[in-house]
Jmol script that loads the backbone (N, CA, C; Angstrom):
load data "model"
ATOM      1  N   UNK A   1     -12.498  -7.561  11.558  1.00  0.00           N
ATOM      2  CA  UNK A   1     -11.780  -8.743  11.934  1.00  0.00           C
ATOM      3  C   UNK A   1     -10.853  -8.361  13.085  1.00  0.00           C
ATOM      4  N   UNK A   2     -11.018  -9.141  14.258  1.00  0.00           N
ATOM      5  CA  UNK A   2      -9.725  -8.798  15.253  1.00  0.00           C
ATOM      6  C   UNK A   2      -9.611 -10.174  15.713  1.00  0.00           C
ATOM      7  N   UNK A   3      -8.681  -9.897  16.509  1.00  0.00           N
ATOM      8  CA  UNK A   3      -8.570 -11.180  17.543  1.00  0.00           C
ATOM      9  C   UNK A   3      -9.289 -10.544  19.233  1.00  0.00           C
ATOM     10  N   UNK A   4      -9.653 -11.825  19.756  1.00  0.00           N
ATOM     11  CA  UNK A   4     -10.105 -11.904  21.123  1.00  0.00           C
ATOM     12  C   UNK A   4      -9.179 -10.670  22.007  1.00  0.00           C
ATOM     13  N   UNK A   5      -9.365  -9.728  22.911  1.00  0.00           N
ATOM     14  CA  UNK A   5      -8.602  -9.302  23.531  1.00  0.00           C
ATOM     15  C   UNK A   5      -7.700 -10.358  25.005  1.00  0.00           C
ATOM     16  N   UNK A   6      -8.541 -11.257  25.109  1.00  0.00           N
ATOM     17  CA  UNK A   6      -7.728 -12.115  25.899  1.00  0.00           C
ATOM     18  C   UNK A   6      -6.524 -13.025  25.143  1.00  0.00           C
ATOM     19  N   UNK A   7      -6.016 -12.283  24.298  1.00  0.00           N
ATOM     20  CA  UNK A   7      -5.572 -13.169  23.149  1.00  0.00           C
ATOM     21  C   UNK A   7      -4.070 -12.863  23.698  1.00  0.00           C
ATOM     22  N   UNK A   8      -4.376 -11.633  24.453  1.00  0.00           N
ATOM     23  CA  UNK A   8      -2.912 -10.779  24.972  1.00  0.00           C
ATOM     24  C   UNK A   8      -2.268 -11.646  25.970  1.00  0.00           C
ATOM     25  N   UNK A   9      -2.695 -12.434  26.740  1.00  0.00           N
ATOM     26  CA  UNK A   9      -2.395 -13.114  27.690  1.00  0.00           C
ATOM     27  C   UNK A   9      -2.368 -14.894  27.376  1.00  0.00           C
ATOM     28  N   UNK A  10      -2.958 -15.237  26.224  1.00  0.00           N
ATOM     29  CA  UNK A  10      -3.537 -16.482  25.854  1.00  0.00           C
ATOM     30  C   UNK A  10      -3.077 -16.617  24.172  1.00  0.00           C
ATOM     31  N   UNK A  11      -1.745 -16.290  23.928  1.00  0.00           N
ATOM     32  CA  UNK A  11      -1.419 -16.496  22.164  1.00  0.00           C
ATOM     33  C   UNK A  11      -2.416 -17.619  21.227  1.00  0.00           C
ATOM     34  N   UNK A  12      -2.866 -18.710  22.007  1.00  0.00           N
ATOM     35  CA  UNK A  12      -3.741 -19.696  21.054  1.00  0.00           C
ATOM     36  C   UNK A  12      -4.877 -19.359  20.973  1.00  0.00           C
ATOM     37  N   UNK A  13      -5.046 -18.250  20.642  1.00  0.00           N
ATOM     38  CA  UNK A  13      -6.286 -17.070  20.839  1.00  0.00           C
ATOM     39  C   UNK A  13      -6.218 -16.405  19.921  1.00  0.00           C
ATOM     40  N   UNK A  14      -4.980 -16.335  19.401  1.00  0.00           N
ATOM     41  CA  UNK A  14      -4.785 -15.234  18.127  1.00  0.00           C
ATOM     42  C   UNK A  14      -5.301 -16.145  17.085  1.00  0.00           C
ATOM     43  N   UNK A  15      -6.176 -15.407  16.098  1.00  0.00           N
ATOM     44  CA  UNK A  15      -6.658 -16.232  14.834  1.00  0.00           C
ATOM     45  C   UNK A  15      -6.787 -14.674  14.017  1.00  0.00           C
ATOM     46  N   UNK A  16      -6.472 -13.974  14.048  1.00  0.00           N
ATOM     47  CA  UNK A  16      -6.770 -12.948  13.074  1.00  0.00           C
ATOM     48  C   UNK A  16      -5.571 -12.999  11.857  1.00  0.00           C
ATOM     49  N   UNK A  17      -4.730 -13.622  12.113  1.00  0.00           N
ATOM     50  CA  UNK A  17      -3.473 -13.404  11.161  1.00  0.00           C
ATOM     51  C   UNK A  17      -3.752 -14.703  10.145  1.00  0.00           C
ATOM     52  N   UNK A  18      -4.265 -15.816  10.653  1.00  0.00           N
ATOM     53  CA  UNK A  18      -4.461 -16.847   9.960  1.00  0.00           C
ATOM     54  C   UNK A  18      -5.815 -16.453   8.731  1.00  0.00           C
ATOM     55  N   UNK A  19      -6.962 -16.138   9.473  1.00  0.00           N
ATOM     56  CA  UNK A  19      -7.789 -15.497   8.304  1.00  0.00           C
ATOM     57  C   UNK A  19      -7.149 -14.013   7.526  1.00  0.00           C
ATOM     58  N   UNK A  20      -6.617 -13.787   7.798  1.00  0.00           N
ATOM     59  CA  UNK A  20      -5.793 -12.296   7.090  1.00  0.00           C
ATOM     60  C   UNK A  20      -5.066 -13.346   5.271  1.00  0.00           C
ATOM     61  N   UNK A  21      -4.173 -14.151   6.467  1.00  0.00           N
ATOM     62  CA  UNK A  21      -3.417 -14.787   5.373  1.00  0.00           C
ATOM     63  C   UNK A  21      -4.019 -15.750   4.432  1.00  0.00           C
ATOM     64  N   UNK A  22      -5.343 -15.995   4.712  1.00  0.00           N
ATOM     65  CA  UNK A  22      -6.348 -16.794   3.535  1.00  0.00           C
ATOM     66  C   UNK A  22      -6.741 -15.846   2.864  1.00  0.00           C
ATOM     67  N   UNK A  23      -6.593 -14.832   3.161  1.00  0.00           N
ATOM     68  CA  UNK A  23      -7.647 -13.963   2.424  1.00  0.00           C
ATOM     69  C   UNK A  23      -6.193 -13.555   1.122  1.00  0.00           C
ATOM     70  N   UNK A  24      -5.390 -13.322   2.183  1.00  0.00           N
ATOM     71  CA  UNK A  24      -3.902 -12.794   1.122  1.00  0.00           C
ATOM     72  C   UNK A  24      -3.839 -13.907  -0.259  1.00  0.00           C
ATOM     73  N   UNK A  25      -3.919 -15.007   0.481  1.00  0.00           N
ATOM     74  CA  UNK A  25      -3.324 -15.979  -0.814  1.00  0.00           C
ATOM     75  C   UNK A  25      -4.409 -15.888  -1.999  1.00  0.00           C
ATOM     76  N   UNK A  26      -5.508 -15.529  -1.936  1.00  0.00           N
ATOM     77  CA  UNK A  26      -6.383 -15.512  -2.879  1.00  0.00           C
ATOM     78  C   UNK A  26      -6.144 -14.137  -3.737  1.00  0.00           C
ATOM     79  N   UNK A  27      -5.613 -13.538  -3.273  1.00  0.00           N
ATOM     80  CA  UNK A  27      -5.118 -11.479  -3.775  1.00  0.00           C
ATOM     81  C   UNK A  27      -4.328 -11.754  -4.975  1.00  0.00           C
ATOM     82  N   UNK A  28      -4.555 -11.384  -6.438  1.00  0.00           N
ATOM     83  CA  UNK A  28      -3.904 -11.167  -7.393  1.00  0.00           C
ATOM     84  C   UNK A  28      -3.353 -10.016  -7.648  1.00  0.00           C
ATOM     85  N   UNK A  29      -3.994  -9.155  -7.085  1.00  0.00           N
ATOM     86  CA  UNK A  29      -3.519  -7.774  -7.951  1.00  0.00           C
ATOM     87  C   UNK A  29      -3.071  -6.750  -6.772  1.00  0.00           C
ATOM     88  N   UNK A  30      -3.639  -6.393  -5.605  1.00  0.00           N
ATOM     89  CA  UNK A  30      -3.363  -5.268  -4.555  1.00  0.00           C
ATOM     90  C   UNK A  30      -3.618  -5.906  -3.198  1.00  0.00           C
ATOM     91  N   UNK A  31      -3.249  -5.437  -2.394  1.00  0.00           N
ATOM     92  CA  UNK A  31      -3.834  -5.307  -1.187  1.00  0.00           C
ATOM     93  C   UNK A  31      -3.155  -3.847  -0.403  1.00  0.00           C
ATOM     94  N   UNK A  32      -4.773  -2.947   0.068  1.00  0.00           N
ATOM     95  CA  UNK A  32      -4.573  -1.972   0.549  1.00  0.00           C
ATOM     96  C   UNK A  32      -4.751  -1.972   2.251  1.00  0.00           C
ATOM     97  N   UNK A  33      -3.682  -1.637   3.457  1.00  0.00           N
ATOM     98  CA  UNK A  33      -4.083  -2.194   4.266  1.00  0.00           C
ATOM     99  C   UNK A  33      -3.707  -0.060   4.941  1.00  0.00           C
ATOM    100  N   UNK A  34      -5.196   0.311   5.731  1.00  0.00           N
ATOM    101  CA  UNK A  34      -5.094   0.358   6.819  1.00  0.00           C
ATOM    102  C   UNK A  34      -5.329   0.890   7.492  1.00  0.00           C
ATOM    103  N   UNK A  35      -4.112   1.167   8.887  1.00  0.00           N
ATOM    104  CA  UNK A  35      -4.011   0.803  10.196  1.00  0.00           C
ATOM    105  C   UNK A  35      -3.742   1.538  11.053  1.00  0.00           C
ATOM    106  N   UNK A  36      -4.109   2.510  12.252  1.00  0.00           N
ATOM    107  CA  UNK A  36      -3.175   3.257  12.930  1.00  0.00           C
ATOM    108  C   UNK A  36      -2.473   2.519  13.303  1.00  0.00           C
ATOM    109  N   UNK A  37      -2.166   1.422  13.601  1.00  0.00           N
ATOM    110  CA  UNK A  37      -1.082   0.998  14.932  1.00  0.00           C
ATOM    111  C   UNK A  37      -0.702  -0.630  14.124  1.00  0.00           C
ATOM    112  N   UNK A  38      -0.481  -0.355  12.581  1.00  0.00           N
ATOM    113  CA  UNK A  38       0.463  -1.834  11.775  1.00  0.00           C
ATOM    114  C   UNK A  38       1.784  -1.615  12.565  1.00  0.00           C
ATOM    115  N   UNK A  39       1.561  -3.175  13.355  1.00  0.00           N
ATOM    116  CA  UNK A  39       2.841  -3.553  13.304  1.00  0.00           C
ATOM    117  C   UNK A  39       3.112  -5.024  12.923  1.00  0.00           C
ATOM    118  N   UNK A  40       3.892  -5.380  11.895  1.00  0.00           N
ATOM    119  CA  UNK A  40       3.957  -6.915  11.536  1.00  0.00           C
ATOM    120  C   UNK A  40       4.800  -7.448  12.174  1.00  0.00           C
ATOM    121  N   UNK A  41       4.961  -8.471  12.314  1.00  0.00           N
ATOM    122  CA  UNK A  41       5.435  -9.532  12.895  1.00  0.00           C
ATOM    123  C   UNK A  41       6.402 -10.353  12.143  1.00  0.00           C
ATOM    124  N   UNK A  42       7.242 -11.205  11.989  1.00  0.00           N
ATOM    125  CA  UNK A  42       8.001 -11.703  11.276  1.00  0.00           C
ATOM    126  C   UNK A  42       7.338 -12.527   9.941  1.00  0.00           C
ATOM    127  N   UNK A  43       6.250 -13.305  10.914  1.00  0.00           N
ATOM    128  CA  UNK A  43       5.021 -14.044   9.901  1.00  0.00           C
ATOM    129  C   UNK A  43       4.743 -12.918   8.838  1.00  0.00           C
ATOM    130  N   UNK A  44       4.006 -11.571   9.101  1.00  0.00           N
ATOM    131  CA  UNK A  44       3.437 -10.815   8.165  1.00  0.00           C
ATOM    132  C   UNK A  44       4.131 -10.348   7.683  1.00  0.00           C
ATOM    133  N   UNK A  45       5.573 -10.433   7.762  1.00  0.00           N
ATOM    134  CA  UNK A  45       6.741  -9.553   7.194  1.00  0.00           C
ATOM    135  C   UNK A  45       6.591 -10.425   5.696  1.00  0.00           C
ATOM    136  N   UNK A  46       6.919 -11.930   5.903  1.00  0.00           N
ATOM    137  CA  UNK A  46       7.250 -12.725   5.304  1.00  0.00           C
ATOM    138  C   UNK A  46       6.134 -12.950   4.028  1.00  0.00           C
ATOM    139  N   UNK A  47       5.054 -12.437   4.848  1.00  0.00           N
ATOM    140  CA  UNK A  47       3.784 -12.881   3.777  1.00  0.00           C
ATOM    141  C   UNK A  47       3.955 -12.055   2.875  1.00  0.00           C
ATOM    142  N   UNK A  48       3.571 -10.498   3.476  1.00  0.00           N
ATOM    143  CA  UNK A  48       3.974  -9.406   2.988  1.00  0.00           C
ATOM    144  C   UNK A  48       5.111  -9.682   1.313  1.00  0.00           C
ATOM    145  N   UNK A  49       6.571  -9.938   1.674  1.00  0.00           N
ATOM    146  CA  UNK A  49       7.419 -10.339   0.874  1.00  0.00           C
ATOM    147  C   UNK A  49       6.960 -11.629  -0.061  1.00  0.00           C
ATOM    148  N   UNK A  50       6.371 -12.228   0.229  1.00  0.00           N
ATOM    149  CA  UNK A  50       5.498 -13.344  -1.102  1.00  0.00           C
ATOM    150  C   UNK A  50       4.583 -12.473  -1.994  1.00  0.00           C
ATOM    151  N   UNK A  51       3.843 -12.072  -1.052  1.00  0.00           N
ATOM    152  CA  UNK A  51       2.900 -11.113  -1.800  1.00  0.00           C
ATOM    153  C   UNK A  51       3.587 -10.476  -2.990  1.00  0.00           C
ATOM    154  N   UNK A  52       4.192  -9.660  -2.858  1.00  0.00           N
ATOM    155  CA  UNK A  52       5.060  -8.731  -3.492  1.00  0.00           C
ATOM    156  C   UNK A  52       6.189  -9.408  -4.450  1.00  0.00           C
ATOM    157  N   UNK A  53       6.524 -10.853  -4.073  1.00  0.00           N
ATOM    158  CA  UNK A  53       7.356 -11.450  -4.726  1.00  0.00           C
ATOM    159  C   UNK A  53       6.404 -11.852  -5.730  1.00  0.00           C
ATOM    160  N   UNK A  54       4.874 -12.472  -5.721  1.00  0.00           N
ATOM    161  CA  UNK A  54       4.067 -13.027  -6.538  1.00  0.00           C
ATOM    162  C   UNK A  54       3.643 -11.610  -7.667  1.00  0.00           C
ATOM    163  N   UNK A  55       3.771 -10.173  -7.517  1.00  0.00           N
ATOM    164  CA  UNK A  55       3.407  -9.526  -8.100  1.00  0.00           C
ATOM    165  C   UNK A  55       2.282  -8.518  -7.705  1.00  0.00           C
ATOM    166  N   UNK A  56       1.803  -9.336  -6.522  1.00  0.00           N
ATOM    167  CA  UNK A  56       0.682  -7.930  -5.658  1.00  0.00           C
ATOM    168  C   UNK A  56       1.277  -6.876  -5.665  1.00  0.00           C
ATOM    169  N   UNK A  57       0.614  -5.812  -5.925  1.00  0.00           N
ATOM    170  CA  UNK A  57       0.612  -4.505  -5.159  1.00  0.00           C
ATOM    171  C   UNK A  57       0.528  -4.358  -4.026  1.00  0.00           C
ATOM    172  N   UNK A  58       1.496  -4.204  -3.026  1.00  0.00           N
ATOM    173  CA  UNK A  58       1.125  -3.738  -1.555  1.00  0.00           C
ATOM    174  C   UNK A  58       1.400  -2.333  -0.800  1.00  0.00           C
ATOM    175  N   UNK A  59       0.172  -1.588  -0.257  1.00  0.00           N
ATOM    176  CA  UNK A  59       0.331  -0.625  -0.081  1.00  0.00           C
ATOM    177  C   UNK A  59      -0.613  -0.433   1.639  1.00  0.00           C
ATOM    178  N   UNK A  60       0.715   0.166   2.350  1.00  0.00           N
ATOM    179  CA  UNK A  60      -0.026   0.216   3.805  1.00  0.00           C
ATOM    180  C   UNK A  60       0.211   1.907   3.916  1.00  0.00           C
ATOM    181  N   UNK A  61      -1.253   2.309   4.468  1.00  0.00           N
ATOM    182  CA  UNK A  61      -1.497   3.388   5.261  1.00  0.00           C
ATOM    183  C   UNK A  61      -1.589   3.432   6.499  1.00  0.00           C
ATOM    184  N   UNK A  62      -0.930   3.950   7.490  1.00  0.00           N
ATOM    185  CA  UNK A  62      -0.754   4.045   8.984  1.00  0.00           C
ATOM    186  C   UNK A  62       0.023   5.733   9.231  1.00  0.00           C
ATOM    187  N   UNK A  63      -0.394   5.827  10.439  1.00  0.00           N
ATOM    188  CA  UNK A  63       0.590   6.549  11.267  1.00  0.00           C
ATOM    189  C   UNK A  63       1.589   6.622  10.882  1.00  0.00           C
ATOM    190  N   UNK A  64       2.529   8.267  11.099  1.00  0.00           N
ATOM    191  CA  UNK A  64       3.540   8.356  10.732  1.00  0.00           C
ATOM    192  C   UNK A  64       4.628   8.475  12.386  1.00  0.00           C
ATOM    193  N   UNK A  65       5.711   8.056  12.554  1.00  0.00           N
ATOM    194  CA  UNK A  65       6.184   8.352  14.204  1.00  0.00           C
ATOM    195  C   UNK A  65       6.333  10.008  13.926  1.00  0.00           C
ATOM    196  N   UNK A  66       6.858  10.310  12.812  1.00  0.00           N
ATOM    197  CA  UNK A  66       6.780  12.053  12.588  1.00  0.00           C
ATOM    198  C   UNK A  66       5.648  12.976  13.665  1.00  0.00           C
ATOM    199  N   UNK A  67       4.638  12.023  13.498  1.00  0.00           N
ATOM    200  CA  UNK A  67       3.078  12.703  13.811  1.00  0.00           C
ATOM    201  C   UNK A  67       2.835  12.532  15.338  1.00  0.00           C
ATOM    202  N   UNK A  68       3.613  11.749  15.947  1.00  0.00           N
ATOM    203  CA  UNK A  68       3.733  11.324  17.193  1.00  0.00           C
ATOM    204  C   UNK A  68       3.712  12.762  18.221  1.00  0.00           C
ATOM    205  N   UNK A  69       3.645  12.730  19.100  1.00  0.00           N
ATOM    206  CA  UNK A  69       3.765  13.733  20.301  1.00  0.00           C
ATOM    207  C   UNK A  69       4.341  13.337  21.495  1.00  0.00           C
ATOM    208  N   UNK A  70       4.354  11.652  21.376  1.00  0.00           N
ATOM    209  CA  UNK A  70       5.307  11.270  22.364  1.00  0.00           C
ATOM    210  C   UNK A  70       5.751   9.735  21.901  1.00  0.00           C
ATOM    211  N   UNK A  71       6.295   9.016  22.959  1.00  0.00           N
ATOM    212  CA  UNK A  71       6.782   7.715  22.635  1.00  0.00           C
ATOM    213  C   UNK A  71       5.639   6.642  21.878  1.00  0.00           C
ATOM    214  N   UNK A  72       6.298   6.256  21.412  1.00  0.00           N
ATOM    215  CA  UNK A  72       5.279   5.013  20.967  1.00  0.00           C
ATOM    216  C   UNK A  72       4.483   3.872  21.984  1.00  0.00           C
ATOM    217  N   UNK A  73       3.326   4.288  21.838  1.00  0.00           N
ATOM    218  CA  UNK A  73       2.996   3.438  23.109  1.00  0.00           C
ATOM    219  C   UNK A  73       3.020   2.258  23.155  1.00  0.00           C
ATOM    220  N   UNK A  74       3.908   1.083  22.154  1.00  0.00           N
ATOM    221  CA  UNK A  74       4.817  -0.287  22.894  1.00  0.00           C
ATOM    222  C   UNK A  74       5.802  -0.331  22.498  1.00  0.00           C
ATOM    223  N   UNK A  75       6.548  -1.477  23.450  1.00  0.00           N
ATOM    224  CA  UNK A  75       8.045  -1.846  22.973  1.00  0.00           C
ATOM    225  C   UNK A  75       7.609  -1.965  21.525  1.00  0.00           C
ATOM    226  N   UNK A  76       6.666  -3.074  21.282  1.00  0.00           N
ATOM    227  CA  UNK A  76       6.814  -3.566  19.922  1.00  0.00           C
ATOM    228  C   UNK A  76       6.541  -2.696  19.035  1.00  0.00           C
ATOM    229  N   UNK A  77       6.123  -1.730  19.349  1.00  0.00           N
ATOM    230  CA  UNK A  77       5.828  -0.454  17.956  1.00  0.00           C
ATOM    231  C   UNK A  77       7.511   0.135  17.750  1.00  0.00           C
ATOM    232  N   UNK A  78       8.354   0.424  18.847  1.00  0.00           N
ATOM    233  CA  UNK A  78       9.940   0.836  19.159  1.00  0.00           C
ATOM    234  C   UNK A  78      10.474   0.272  18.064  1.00  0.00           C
ATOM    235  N   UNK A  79      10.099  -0.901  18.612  1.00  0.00           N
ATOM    236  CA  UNK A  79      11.251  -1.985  18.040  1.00  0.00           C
ATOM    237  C   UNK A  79      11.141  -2.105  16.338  1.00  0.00           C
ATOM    238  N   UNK A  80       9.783  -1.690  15.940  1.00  0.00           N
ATOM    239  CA  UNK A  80       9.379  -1.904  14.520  1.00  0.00           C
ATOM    240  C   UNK A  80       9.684  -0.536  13.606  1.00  0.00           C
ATOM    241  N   UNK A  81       9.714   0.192  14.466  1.00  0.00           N
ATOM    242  CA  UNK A  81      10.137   1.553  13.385  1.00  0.00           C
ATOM    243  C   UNK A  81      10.800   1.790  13.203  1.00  0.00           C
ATOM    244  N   UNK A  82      11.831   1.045  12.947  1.00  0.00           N
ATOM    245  CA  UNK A  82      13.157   1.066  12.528  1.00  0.00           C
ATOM    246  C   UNK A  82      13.336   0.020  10.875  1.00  0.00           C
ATOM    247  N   UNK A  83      12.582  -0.568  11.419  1.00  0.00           N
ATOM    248  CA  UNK A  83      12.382  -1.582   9.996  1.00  0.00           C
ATOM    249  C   UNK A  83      12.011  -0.767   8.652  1.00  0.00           C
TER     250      UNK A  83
END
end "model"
wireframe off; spacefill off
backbone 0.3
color backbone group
């Protein structure tokens, strides 16, 4: 599942978060996500926190910045590892 790469320039392009989040609401028990390069967004923050408020298990595997060798290659990865 991704979104369009012209999606970068064209936001009404993004549809990957909308099928992500159909798929979430149907999740009773876990969701295992992953990712080298998770970064959520306020939306997935939020889902994320329902999820977990409803009783899912949520568990993300990604990259550690530990493991890094240099900067994070976006603002928005910067800005998220702090969260």
């Amino acid at each position: 599942m991704f979104d369009d790469p012209a999606s970068i320039n064209d936001p009404s392009l993004r549809v990957m978060h909308q099928r992500l989040f159909q798929r979430f609401d149907q999740l009773q028990t876990e969701l295992l996500i992953e990712s080298a390069y998770f970064i959520p967004l306020d939306g997935g923050v939020a889902k994320i926190k329902e999820l977990v408020g409803r009783g899912v298990r949520v568990r993300i595997l990604t990259n550690s910045l530990a493991s890094m060798t240099s900067l994070p290659p976006s603002p928005g990865t910067r800005a998220r590892a702090s969260v």
